[in-house]
C-alpha positions as CSV (number, residue, x, y, z in Angstrom):
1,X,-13.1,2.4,-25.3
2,X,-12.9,1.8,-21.4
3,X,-10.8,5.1,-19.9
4,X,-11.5,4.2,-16.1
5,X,-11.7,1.0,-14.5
6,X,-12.7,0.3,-11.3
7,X,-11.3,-2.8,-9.7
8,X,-12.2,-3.8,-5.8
9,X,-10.5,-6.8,-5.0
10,X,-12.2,-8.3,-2.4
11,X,-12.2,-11.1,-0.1
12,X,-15.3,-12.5,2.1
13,X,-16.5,-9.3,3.4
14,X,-20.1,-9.2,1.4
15,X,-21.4,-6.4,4.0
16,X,-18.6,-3.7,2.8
17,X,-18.7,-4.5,-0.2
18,X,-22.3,-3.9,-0.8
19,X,-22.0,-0.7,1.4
20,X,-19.1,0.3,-1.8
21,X,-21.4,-1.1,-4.6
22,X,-24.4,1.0,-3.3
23,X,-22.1,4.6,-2.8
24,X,-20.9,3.9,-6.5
25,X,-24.2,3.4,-7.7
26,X,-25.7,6.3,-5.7
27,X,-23.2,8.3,-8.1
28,X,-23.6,8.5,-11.8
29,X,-21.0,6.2,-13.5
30,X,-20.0,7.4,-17.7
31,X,-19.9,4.6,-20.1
32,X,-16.3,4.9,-20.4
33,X,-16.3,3.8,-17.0
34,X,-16.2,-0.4,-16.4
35,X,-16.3,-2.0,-13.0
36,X,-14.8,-5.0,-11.7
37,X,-15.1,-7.1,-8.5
38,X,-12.0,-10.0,-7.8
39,X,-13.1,-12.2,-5.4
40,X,-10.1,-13.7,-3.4
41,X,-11.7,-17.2,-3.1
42,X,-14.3,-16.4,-0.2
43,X,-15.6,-19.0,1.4
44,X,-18.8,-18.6,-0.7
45,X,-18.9,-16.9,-3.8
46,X,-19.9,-13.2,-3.3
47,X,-21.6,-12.9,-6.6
48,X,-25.2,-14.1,-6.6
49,X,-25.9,-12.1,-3.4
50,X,-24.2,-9.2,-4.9
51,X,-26.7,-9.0,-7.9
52,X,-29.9,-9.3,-5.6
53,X,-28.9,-6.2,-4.5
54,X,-31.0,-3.1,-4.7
55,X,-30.3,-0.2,-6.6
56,X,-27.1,-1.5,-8.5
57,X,-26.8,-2.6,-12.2
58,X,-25.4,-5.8,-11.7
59,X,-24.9,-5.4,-15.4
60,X,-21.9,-2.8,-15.3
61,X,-20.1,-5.5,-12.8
62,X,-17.4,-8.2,-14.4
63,X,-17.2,-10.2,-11.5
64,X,-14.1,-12.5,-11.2
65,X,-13.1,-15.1,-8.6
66,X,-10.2,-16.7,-8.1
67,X,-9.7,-20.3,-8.4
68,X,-7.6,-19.9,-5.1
69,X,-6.4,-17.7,-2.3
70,X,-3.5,-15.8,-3.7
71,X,-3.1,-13.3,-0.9
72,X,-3.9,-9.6,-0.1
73,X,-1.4,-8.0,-2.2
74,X,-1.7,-10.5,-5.0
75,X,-4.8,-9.7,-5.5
76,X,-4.5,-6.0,-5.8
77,X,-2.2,-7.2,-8.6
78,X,-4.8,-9.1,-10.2
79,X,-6.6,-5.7,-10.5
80,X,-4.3,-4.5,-13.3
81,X,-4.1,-7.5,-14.9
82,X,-8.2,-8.2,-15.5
83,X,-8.5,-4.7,-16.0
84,X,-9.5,-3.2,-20.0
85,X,-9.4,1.1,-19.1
86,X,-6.4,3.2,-19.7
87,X,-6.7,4.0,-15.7
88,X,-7.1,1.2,-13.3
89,X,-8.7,2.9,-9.6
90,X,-7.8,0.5,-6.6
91,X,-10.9,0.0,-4.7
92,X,-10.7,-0.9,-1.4
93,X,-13.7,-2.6,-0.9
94,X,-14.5,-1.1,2.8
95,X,-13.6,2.5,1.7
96,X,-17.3,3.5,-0.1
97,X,-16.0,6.8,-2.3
98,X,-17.6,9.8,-1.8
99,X,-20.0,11.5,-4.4
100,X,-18.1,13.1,-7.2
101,X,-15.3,10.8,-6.9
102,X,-15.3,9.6,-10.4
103,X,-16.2,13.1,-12.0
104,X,-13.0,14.2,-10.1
105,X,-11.0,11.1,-11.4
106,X,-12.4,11.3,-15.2
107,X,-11.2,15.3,-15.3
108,X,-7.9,14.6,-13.5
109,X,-7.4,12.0,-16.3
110,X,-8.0,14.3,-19.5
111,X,-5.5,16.8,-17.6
112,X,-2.3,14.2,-17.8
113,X,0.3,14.1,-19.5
114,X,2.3,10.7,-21.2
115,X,4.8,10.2,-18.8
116,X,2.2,10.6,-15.4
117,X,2.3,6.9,-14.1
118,X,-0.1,7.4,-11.0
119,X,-2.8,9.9,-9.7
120,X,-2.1,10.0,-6.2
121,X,-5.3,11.7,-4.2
122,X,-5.3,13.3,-1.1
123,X,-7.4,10.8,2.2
124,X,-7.9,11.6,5.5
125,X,-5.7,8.3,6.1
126,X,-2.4,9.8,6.0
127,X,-3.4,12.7,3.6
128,X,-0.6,15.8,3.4
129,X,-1.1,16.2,-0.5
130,X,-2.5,19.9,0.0
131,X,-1.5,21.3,-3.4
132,X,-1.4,20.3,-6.4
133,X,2.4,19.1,-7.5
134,X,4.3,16.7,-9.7
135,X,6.9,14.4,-8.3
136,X,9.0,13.3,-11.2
137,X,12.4,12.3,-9.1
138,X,13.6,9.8,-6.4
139,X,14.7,12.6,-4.8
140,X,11.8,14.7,-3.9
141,X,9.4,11.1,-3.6
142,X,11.9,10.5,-0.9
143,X,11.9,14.2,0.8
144,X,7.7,13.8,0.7
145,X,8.1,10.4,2.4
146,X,9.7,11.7,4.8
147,X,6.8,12.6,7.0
148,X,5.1,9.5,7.9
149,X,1.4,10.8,7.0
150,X,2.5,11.1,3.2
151,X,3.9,7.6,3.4
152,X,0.7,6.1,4.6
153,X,-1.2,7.7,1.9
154,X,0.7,6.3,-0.3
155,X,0.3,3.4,1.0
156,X,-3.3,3.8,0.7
157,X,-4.9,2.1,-2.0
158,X,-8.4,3.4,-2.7
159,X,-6.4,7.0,-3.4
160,X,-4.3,5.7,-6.3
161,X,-5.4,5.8,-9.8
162,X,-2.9,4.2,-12.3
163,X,-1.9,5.0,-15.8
164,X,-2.8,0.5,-16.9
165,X,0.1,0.5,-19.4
166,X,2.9,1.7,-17.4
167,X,1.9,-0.5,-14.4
168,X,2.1,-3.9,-16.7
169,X,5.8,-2.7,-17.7
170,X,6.2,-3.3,-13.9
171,X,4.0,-6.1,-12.6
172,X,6.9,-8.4,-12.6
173,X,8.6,-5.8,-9.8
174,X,4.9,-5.8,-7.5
175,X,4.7,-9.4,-7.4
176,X,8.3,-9.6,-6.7
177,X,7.9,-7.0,-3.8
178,X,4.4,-8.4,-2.9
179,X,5.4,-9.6,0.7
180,X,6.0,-5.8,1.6
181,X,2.2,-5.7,1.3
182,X,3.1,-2.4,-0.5
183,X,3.6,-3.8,-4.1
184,X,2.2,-0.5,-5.7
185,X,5.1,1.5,-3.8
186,X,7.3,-0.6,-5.2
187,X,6.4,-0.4,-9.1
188,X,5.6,3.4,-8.1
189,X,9.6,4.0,-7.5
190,X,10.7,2.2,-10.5
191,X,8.3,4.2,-12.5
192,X,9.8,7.6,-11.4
193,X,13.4,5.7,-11.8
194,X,12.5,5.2,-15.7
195,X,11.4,8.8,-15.7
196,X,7.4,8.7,-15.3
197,X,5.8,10.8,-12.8
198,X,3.3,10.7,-9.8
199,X,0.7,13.9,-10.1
200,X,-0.6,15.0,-6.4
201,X,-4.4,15.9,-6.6
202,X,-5.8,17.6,-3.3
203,X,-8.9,16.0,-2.9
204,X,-10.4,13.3,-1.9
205,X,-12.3,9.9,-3.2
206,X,-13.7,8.2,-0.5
207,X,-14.9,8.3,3.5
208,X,-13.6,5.5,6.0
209,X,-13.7,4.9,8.9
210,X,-11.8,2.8,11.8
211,X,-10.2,-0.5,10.4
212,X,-10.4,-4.0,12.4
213,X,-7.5,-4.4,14.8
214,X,-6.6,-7.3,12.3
215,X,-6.6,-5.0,9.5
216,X,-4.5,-2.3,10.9
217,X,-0.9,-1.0,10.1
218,X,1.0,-1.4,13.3
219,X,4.5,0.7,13.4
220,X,6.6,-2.6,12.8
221,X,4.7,-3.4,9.9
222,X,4.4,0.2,8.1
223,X,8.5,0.4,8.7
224,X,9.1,-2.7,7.2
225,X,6.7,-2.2,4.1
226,X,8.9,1.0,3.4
227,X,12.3,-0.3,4.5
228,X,12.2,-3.6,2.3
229,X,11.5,-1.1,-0.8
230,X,15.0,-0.1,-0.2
231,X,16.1,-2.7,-1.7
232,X,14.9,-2.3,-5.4
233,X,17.6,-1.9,-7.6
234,X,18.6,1.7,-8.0
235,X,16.5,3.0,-5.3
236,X,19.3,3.2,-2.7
237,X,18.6,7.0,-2.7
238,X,15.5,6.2,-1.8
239,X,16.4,3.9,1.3
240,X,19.5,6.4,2.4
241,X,17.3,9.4,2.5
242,X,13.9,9.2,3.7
243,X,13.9,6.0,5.9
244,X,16.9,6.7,8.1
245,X,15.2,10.1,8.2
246,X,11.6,8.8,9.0
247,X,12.9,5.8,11.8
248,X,14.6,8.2,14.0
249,X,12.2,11.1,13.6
250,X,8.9,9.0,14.3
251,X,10.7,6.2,16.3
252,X,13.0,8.2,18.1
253,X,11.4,8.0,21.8
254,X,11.1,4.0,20.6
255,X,13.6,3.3,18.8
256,X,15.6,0.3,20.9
257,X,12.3,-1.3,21.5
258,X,11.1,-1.3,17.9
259,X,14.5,-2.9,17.0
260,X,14.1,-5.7,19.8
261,X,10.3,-5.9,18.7
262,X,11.1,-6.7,14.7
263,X,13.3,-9.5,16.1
264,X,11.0,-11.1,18.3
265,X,7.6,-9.9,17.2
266,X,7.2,-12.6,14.4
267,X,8.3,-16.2,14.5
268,X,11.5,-18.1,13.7
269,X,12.2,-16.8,10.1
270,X,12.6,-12.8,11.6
271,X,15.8,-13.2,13.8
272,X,17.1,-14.1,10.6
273,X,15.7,-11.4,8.4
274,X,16.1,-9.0,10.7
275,X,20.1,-9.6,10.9
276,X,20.6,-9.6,7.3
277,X,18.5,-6.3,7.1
278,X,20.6,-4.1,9.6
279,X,23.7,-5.6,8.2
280,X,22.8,-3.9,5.5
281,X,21.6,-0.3,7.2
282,X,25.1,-0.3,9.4
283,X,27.0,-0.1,5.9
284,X,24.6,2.7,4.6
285,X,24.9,4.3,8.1
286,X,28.6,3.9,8.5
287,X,30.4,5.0,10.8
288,X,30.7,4.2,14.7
289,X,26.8,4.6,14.4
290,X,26.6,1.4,11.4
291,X,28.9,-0.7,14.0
292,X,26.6,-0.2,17.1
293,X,23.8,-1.0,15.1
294,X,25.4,-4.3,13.2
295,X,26.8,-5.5,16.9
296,X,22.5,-4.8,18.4
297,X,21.7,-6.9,15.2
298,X,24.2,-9.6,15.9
299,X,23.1,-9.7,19.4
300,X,19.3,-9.1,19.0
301,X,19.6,-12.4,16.9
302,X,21.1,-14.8,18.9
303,X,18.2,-14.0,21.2
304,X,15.5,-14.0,18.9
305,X,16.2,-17.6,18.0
306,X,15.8,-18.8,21.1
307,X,11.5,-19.5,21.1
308,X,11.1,-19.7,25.0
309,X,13.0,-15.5,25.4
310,X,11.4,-14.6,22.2
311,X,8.2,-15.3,23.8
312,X,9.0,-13.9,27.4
313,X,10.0,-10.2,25.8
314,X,7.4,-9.8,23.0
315,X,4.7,-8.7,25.5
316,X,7.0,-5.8,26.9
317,X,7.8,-4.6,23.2
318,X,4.9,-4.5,21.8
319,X,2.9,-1.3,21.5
320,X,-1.0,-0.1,20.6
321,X,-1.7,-0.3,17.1
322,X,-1.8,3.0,15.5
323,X,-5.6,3.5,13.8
324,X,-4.3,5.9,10.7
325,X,-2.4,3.3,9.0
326,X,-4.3,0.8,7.1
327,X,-3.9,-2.1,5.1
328,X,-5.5,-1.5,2.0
């Protein structure tokens, strides 16, 4: 019987990825425990130099490749899909965890209960889970993600551990929401929709440090990772409450520029996106507030489909990429 299993999807980045292999090795791994690599399609199979490796045991690894490319968030999908324990940990495979980090998962896991869907661990990327708690409602999910540093953690991958079962029941709604790049928050708020809940653990599980610029949550990206959840069915609670809340209290010095930037920051597709999208906030908003906002939009988009001012005003919009938020 497999209780924990350890999935780092991966993709071409052979030096992090032995760096993980060796920290997990350094630690003492039960034989409940399995361990699984998915390879994204690199450019040359990551395998055969992987088991030349000193000091692992390359066989405790189930190594998988893709037949293609499916994408970063795709393959984080993959995880629980390959996976055989009754917990699936998502790996990063730069984000080498620290010792103890399975001891602390393996007694977290004979603590839950049946209806706990994820173990969400504390991280110095984002972090704010100080005390132990249990989130069981939309509700107080959305108070937490209020403050920004809760949302990135939870954005977070290596600092999830899900209950495998529960997450299957919902792979349809990850793959549906995988362009958000934040597929686990997604099946995350239809789990505490149906009534599971998400158990706050304060420690940690693994030591990182800075991410490639490439790599890197930018503001316009981590806003629209949580503002496209919003539109899960029955999570409008979810999109009234804490984004609203966490634009204008982050943003609020930025505000008009991030709105110009989402419309001219990406390429021809946005304008359009970006008008649908605050269509939809100026009806939640209401009010003389919602019209302002819909007539910006409106406006906002007649500009951003015109390529030569879309390029002109990027440069003056855009601003330093933030080096706490991290794609996992």
């Amino acid at each position: 019987m497999v209780r924990l299993s350890i999935t780092i999807p991966t993709y071409d980045r052979l030096a992090q990825l032995s760096a993980t292999l060796q920290a997990l090795f350094d630690d003492v791994l039960p034989d409940d425990v399995e361990l699984v690599i998915i390879d994204n399609h690199s450019p040359e199979a990551l395998e055969p130099e992987l088991r030349k490796l000193q000091g692992i045991d390359p066989q405790r690894i189930r190594f998988i490749r893709n037949s293609a490319n499916v994408g970063l968030a795709a393959n984080v999908l993959r995880c629980f899909e390959v996976a055989e324990g009754d917990w699936v940990w998502t790996l990063s495979d730069d984000d080498p965890p620290i010792r103890g980090a399975v001891r602390s998962i393996m007694e977290e896991i004979l603590s839950t209960g049946p209806n706990d869907f994820l173990l969400k661990f504390n991280s110095s990327n984002g972090g704010e889970v100080a005390e132990r708690q249990t989130i069981s409602d939309l509700e107080s999910l959305s108070a937490r993600c209020e403050n920004i540093r809760f949302y990135s953690n939870l954005l977070f991958i290596s600092s999830c551990v899900f209950r495998r079962k529960s997450v299957l029941k919902r792979l349809n709604v990850g793959y549906h929401w995988a362009y958000s790049l934040a597929p686990h928050v997604a099946m995350s708020l239809h789990a505490v929709l149906e009534g599971l809940s998400i158990r706050l653990v304060p420690c940690e599980l693994v030591k990182h440090g800075r991410a490639p610029v490439g790599q890197q949550w930018n503001s316009t990206r981590l806003i629209t990772g949580f503002t496209s959840l919003g539109d899960l069915e029955g999570a409008e609670i979810f999109a009234k409450i804490a984004m609203p809340k966490l634009a204008i209290g982050y943003l609020r010095s930025r505000l008009w520029r991030m709105m110009v930037l989402r419309f001219v920051a990406e390429n021809e597709r946005s304008p359009r996106f970006w008008r649908t999208f605050y269509a939809r906030q100026s009806l939640l908003i209401g009010g003389w507030r919602g019209w302002v906002i819909g007539q910006l939009a409106w406006v906002l988009y007649w500009i951003g489909i015109m390529p030569v001012v879309r390029h002109t005003l990027r440069p003056f919009f855009e601003s330093p990429v933030p080096t706490d938020y991290r794609r996992s």
